[in-house]
C-alpha positions as CSV (number, residue, x, y, z in Angstrom):
1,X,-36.2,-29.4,-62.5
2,X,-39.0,-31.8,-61.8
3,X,-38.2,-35.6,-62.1
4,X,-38.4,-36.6,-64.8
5,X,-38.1,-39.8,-64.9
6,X,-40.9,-40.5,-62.5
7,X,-43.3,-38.8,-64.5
8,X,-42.4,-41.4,-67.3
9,X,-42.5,-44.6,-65.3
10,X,-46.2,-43.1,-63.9
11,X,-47.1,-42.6,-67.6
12,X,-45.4,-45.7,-68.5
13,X,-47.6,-47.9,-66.1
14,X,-50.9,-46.7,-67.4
15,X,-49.4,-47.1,-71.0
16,X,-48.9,-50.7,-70.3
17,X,-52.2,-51.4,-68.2
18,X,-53.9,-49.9,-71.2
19,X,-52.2,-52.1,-73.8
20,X,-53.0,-55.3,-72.1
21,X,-56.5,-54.5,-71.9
22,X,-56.6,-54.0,-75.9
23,X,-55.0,-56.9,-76.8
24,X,-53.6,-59.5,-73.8
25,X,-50.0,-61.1,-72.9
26,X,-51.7,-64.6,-73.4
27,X,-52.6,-63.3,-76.9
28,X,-49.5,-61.3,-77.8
29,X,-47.4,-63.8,-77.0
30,X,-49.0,-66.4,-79.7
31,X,-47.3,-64.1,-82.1
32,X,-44.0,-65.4,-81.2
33,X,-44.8,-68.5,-83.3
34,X,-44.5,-66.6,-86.3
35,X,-41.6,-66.1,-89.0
36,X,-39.7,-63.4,-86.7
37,X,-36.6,-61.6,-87.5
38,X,-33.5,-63.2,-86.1
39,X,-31.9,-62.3,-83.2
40,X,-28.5,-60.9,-83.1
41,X,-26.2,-60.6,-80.5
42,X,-25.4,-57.2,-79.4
43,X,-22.6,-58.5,-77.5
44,X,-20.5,-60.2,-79.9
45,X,-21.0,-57.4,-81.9
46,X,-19.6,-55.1,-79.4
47,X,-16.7,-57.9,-78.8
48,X,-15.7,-57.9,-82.7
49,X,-16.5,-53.9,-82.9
50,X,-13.3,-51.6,-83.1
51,X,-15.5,-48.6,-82.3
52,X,-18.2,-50.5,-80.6
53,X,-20.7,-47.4,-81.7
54,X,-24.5,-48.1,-80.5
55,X,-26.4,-45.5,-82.8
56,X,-29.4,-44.4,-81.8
57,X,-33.0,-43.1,-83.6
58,X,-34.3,-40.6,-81.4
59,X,-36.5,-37.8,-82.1
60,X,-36.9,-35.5,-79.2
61,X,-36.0,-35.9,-75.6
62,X,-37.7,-34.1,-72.5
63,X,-34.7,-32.2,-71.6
64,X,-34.4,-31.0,-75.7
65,X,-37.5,-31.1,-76.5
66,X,-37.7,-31.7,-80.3
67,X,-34.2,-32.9,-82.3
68,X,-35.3,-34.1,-85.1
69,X,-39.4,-34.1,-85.4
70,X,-39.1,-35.5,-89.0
71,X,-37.0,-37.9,-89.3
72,X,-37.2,-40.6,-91.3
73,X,-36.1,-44.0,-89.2
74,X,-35.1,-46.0,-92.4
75,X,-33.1,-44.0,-94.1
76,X,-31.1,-43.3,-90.9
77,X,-30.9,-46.9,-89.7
78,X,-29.4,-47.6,-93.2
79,X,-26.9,-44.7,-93.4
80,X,-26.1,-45.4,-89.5
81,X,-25.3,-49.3,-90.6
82,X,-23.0,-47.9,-93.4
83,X,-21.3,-45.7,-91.6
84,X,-20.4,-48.3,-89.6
85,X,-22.7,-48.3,-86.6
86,X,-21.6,-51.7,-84.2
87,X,-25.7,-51.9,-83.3
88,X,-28.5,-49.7,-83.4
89,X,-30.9,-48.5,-80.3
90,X,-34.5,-46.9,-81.4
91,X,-36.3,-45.0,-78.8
92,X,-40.0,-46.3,-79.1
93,X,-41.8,-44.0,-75.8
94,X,-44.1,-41.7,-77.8
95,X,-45.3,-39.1,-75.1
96,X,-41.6,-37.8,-74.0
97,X,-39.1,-39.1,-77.2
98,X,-41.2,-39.2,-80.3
99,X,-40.8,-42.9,-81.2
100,X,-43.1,-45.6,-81.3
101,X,-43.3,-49.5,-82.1
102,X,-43.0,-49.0,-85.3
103,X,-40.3,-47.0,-85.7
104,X,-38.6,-50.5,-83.7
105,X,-40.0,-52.8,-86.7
106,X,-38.4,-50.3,-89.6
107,X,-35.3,-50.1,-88.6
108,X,-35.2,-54.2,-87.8
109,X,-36.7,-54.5,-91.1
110,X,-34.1,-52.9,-92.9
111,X,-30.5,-53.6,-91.6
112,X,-28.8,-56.9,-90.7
113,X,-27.0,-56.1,-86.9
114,X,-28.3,-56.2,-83.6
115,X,-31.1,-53.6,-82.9
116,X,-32.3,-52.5,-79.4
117,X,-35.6,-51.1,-78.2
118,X,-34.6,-48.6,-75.8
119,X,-37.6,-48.4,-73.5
120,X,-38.6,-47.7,-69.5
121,X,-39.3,-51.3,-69.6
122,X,-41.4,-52.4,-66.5
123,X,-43.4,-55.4,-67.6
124,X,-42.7,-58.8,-69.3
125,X,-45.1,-57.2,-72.4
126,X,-43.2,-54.8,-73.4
127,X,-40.4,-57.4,-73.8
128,X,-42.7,-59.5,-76.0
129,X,-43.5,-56.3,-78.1
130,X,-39.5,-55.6,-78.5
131,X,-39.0,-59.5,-79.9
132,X,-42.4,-59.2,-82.4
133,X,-40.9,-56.0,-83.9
134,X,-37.2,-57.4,-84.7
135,X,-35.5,-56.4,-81.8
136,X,-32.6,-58.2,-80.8
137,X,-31.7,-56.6,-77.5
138,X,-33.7,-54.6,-74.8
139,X,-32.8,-51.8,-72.4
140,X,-33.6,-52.3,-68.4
141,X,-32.8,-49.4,-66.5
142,X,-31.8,-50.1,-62.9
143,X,-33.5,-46.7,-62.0
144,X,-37.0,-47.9,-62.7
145,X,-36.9,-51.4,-60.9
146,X,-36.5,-53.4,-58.3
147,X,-33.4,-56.0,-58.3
148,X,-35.9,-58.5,-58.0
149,X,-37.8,-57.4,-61.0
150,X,-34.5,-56.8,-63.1
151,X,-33.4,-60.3,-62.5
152,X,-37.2,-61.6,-63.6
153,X,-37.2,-59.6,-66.8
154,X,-33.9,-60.6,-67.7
155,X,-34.6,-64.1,-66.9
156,X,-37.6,-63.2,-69.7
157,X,-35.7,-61.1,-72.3
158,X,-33.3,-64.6,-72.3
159,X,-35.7,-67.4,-72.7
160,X,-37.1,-65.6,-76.1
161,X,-33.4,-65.3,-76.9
162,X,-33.1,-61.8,-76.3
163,X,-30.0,-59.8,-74.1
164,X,-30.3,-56.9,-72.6
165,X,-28.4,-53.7,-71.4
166,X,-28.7,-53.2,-68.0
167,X,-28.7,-49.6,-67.6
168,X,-26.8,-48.2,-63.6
169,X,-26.8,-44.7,-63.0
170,X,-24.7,-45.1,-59.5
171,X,-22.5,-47.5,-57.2
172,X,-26.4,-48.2,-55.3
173,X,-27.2,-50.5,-58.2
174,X,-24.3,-52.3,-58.5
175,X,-26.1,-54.9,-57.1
176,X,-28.3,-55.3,-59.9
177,X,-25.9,-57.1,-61.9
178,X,-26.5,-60.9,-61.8
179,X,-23.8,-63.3,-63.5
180,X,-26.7,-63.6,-66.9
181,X,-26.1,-59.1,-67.0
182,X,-23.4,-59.2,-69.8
183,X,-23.7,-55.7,-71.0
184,X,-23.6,-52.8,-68.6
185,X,-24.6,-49.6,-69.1
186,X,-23.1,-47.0,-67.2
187,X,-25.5,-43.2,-68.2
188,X,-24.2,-40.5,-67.8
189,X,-27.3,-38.6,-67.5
190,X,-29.0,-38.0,-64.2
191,X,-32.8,-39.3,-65.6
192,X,-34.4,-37.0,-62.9
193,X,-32.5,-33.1,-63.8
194,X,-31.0,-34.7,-67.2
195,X,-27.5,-32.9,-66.6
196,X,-24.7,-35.7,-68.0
197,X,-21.3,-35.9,-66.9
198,X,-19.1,-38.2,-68.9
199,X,-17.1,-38.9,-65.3
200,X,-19.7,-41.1,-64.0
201,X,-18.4,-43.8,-66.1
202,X,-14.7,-43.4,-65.3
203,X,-16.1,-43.2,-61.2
204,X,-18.0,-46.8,-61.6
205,X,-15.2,-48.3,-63.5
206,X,-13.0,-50.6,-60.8
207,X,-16.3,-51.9,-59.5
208,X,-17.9,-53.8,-62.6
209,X,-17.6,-57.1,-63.7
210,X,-14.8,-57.5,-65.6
211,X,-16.0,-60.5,-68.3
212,X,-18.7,-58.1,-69.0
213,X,-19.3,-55.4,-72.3
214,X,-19.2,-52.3,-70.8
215,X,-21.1,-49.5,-72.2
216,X,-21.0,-45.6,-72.0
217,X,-24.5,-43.8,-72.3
218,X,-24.7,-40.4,-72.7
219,X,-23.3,-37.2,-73.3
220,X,-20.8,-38.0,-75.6
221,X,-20.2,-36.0,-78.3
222,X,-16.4,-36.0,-79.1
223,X,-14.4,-38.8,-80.7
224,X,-11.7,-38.4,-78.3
225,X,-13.8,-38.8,-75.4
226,X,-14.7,-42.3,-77.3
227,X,-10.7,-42.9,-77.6
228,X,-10.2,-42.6,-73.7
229,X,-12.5,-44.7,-72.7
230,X,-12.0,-47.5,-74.8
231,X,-8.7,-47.3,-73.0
232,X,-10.0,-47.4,-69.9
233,X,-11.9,-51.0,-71.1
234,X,-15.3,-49.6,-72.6
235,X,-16.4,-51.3,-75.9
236,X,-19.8,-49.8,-76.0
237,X,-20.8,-46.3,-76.5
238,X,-24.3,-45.6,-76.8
239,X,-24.6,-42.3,-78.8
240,X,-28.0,-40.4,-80.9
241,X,-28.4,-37.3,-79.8
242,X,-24.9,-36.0,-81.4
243,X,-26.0,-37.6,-84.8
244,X,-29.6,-36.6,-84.7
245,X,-29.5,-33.1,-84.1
246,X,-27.6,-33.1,-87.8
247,X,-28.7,-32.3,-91.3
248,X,-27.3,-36.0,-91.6
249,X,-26.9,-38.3,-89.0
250,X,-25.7,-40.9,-90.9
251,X,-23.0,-38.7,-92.8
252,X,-22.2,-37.7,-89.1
253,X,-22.0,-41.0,-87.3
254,X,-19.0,-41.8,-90.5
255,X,-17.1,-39.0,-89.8
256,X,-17.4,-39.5,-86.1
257,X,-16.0,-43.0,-86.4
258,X,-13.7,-41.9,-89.2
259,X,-12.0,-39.5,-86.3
260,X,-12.1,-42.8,-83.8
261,X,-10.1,-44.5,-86.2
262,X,-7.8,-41.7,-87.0
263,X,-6.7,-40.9,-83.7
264,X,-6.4,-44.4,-82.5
């Protein structure tokens, strides 16, 4: 399979270039004087969470293709919060996921917990975007950057008050963790073939900081699976796919967590 995920960063970096040149960072960022949503922390709500569920709005995927072309990102984001989702995660890359921007701003708009623009983040403006449109949290995946430029964008994502997942895909990036990295996200999804293996986050485990939230991303699809590895210290588990693909996503993430509960 080709990679994937440098055909995205490539598209991503004319994305960006193209933005700044319609409207600037000098201007976007005067927008951050305005009335914005508050920010809520995604890890305290992981902390206090006892399923720690991260549900994500995701309409396609370039291994999938299309999952759920239609879907209607408030409605979800509602019934995921009812169910009992911990945080929500809204995919907002249009070309290879189907989301957008706006899709971001609904589902901030409409439910009181933490909400997290999952994005191949490169660039200090697509952090001010996230914070315009409600977003409480960001993504940064290891995979895509530097250390150098994780740090920087972290440093960012904090001084407008934001956290952020730092995504690692393999022992190389441990050193991408910096003592402000409170959540780690450990995928389970190679981003260049797209094959998951839920393993990858038991492998990883003995070598991450233990004061931080750790996070499982990918491939998981059974509450039991959820179950072992909150044993093994997870409190995160970032999960849309499983719930997408339904007639019901919402009505799926309940019983999911219904079974977490039950078997605990």
């Amino acid at each position: 399979m080709r990679d994937v995920l440098s055909e995205i960063v490539a598209h991503k970096r004319k994305e960006v270039k193209e933005a700044k040149e319609r409207v600037s960072l000098h201007t976007l960022e005067k927008r951050l004087q305005e009335n914005l949503p508050p920010v809520l922390s995604m890890e305290k709500a992981l902390r206090e969470s006892n399923t720690g569920v991260i549900a994500e709005f995701k309409r396609k995927s370039p291994a999938k293709g299309w999952i759920a072309p239609d879907a209607g990102v408030a409605k979800i984001a509602v019934d995921y919060v009812s169910a009992g989702a911990s945080a929500l995660s809204v995919l907002t890359d249009e070309k290879f996921f189907g989301g957008n921007l706006a899709d971001l701003q609904t589902a901030a708009q409409n439910v009181k917990i933490p909400v997290m623009r999952k994005e191949f983040i490169i660039n200090e403006y697509q952090i001010v975007e996230a914070r315009i449109a409600g977003a409480s949290a960001i993504l940064l995946i290891a995979a895509v950057l530097t250390a150098r430029e994780s740090a920087r964008l972290t440093d960012f994502a904090s001084q407008l008050g934001m956290e952020v997942l730092l995504e690692l895909h393999n022992e190389d990036e441990l050193d991408y963790i910096a003592p402000q990295n409170r959540l780690i996200g450990i995928n389970n999804r190679n981003l260049g073939t797209f094959v998951t293996s839920v393993e990858k986050s038991y492998r990883i485990i003995e070598k991450l900081p233990k004061n931080a939230i750790w996070v499982s991303e990918s491939g998981i699809s059974d509450p039991e699976t959820v179950k072992e590895l909150r044993k093994a210290g997870y409190k995160g588990f970032l999960i849309g796919e499983n719930f997408m693909k339904t007639d019901n996503p919402g009505a799926s993430l309940l019983q999911f967590i219904h079974e977490i509960k039950q078997e605990e």
